[in-house]
N, CA, C and O atoms as a Tinker XYZ file with bonds, in Angstrom:
   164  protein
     1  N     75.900000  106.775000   12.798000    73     2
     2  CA    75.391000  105.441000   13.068000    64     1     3
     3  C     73.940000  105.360000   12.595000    63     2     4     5
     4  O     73.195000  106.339000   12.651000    81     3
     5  N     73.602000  104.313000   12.185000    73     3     6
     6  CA    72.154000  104.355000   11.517000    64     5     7
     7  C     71.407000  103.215000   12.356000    63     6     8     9
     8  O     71.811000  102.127000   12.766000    81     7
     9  N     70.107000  103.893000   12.468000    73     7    10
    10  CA    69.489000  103.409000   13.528000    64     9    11
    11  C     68.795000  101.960000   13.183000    63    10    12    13
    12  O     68.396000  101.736000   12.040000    81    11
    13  N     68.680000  101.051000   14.165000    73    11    14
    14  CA    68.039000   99.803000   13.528000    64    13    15
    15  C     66.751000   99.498000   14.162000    63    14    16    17
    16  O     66.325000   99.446000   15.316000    81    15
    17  N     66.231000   99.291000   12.831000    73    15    18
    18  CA    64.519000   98.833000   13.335000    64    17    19
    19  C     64.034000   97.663000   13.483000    63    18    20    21
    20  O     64.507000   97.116000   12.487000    81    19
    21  N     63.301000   96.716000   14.120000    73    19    22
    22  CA    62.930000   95.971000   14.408000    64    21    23
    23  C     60.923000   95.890000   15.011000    63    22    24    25
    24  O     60.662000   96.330000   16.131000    81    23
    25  N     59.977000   95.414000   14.283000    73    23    26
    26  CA    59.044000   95.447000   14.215000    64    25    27
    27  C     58.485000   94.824000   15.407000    63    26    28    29
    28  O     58.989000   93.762000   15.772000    81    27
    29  N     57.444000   95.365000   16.120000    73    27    30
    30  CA    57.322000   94.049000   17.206000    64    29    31
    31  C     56.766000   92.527000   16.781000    63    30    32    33
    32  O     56.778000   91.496000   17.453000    81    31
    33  N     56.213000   92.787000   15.255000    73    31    34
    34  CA    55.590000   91.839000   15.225000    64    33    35
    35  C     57.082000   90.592000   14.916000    63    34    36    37
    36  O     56.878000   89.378000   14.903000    81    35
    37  N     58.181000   91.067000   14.744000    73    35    38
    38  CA    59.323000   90.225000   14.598000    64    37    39
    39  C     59.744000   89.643000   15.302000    63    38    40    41
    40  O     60.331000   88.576000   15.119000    81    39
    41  N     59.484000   90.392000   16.648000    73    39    42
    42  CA    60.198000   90.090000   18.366000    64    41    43
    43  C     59.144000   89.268000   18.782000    63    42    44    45
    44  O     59.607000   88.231000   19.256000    81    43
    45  N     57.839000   89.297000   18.805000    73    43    46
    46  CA    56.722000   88.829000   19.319000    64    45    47
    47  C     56.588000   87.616000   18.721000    63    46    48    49
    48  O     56.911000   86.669000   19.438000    81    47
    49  N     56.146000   87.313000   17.443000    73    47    50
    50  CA    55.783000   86.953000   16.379000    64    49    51
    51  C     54.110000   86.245000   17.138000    63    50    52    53
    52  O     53.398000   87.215000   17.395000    81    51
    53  N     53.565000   85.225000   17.426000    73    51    54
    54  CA    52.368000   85.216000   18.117000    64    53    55
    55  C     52.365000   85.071000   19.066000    63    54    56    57
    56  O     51.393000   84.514000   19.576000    81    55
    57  N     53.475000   85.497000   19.861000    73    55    58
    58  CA    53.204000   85.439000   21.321000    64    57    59
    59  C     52.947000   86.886000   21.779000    63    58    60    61
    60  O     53.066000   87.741000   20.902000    81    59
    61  N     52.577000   87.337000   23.152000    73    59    62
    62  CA    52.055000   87.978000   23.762000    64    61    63
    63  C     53.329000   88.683000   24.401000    63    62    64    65
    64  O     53.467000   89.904000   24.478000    81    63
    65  N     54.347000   87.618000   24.901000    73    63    66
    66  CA    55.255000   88.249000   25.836000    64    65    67
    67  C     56.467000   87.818000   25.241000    63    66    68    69
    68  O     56.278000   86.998000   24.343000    81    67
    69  N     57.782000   88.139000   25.480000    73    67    70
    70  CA    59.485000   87.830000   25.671000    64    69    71
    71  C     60.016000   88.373000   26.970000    63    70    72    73
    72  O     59.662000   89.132000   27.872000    81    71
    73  N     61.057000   87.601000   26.619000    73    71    74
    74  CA    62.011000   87.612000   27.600000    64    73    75
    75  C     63.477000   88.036000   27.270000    63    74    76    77
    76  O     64.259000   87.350000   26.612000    81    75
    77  N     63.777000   89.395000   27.875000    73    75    78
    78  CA    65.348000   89.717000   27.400000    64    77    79
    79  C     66.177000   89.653000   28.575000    63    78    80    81
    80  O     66.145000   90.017000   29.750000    81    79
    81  N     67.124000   88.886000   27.571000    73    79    82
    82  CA    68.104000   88.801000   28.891000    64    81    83
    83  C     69.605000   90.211000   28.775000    63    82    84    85
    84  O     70.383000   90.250000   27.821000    81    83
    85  N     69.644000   90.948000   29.673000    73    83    86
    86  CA    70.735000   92.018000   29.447000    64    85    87
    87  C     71.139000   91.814000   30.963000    63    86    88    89
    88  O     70.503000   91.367000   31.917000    81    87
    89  N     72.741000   92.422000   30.809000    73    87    90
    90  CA    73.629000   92.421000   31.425000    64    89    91
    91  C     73.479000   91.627000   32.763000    63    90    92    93
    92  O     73.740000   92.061000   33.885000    81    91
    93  N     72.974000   90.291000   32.415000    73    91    94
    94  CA    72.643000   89.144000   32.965000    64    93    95
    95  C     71.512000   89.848000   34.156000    63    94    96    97
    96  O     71.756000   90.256000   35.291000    81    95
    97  N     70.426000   89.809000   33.526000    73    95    98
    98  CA    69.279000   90.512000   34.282000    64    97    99
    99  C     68.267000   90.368000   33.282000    63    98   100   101
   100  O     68.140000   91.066000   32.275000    81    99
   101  N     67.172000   88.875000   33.841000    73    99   102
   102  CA    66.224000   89.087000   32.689000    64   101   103
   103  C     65.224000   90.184000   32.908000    63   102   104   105
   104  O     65.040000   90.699000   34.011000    81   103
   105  N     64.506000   90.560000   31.678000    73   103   106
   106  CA    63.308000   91.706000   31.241000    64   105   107
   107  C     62.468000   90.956000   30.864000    63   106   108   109
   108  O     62.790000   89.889000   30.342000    81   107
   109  N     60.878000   91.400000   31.066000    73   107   110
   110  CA    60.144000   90.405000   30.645000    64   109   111
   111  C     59.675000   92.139000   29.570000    63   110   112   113
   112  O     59.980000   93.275000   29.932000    81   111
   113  N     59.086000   91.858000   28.587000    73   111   114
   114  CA    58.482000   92.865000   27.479000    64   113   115
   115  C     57.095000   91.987000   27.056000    63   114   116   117
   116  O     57.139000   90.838000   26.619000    81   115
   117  N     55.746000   92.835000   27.295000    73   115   118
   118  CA    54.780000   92.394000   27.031000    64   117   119
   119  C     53.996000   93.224000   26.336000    63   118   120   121
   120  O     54.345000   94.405000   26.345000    81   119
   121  N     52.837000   92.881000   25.614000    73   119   122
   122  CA    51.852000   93.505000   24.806000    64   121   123
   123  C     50.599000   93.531000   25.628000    63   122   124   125
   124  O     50.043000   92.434000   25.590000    81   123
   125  N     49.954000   94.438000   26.375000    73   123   126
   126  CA    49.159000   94.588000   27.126000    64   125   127
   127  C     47.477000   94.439000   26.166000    63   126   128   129
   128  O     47.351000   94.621000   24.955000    81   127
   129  N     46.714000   94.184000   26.839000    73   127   130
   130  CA    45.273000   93.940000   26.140000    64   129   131
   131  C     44.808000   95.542000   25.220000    63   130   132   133
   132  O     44.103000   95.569000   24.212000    81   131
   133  N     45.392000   96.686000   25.867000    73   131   134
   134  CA    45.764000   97.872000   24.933000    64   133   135
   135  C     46.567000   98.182000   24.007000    63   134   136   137
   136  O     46.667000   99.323000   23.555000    81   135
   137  N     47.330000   97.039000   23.566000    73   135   138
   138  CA    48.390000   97.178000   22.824000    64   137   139
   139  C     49.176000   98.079000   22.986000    63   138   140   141
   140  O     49.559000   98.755000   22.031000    81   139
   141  N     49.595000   98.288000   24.238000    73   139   142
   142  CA    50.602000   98.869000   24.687000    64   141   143
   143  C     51.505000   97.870000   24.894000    63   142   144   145
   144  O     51.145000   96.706000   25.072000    81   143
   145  N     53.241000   98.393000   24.882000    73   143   146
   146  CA    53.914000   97.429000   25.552000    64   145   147
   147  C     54.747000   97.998000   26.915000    63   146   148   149
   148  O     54.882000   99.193000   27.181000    81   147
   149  N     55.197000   97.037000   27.597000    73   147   150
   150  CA    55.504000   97.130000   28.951000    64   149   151
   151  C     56.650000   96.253000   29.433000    63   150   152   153
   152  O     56.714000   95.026000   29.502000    81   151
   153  N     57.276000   96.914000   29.656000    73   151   154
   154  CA    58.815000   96.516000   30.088000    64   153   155
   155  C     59.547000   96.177000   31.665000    63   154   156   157
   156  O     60.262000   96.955000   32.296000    81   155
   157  N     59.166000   94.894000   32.042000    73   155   158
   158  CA    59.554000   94.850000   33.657000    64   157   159
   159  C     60.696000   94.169000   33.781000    63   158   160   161
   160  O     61.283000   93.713000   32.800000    81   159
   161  N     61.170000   94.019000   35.154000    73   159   162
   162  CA    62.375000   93.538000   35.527000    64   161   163
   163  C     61.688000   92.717000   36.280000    63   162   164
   164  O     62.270000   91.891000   36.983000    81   163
C-alpha cells in the first residue's frame, strides 16, 4: 500500500484550525502559535 501525503498547507489552507469529523466524533486539528499541531476531541 503506498502511503498518502497531504500537506498541511492543503488541509489548512489560511486558516488556523479544521474540523474532522470520524466515526461520527468531531476532532478539532489546530496550528498552535509554535507551529505545532494539535489534535483534540
Amino acid at each position: 500500500m503506498e502511503k498518502r501525503v497531504i500537506t498541511s498547507a492543503d488541509l489548512f489552507g489560511n486558516q488556523q484550525e479544521i474540523f474532522i469529523l470520524h466515526a461520527d466524533e468531531e476532532y478539532r486539528l489546530r496550528i498552535t502559535g509554535n507551529n505545532k499541531l494539535i489534535l483534540t476531541k
